[in-house]
C-alpha positions as a printed Julia matrix, in Angstrom:
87×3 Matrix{Float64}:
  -2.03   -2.57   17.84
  -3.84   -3.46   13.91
  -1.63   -2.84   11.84
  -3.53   -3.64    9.39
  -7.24   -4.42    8.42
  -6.99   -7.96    5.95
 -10.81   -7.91    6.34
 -11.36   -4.38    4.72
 -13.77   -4.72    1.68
 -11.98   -2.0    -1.22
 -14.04   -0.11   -4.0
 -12.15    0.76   -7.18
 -11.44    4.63   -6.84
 -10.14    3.95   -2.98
  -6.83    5.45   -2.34
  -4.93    3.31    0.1
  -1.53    3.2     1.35
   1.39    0.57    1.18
   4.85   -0.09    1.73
   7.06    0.21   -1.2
  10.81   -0.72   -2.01
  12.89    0.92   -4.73
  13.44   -1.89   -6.79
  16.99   -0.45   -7.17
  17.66   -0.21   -3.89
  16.29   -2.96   -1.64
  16.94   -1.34    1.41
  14.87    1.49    1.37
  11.02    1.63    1.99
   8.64    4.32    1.42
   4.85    4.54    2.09
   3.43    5.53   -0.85
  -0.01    5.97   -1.87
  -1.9     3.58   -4.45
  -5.56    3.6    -6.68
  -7.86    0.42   -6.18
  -9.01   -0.18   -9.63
 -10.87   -3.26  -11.1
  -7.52   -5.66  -12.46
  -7.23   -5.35  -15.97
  -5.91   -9.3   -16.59
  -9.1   -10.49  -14.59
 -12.21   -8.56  -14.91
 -13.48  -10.24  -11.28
 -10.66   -8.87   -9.41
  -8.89   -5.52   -8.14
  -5.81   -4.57   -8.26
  -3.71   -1.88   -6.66
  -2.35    0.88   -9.16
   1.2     2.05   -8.17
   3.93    3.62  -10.22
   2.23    3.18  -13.81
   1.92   -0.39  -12.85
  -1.04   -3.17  -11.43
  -0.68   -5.18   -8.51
  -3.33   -8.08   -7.77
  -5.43   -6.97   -4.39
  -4.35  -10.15   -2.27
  -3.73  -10.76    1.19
   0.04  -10.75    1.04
   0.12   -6.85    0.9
  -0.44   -4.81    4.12
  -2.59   -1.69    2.81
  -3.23    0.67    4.81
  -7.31    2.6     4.79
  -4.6     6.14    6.01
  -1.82    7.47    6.26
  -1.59    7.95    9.53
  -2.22    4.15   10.15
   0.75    3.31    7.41
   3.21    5.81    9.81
   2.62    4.54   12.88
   3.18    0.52   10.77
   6.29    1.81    9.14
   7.21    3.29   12.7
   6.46   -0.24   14.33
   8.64   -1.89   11.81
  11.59    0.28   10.6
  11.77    2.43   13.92
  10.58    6.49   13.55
  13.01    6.93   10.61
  10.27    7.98    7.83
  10.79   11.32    6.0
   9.13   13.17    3.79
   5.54   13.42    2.59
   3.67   10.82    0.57
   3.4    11.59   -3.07
């Protein structure tokens, strides 16, 4: 099973999905869905647009092309415990 695609090329406007943790609560992950937009600290980059806030595009984060491929990684990892729709 890919969970996820590290080779994926991204245009800015691409709406991807990722894992997110409540900052408050470190225990709790959500998929949530995030812009690809050029990074606004370095003009050559992208970023990933999530909660008013940018995140370099690097290797380190699993995105996800659906959402259906993002449920069935969240399933893989944290067992079929996800609720809710993504926002």
């Amino acid at each position: 099973m890919e969970l996820h695609n590290e080779n994926q090329t991204y245009q800015p406007g691409d709406i991807v999905y990722v894992f997110y943790r409540n900052p408050h609560t470190q225990d709790v992950a959500n998929i949530q869905a995030a812009a690809v937009v050029k990074n606004p600290e370095n003009s050559a980059g992208m970023a990933l647009f999530l909660y008013e806030s940018y995140y370099p595009l690097s290797s380190d984060i699993a995105i996800y092309a659906t959402e259906e491929e993002a449920r069935q990684a969240y399933n893989y990892y944290y067992g079929n415990f996800f609720i809710g729709d993504v926002e």
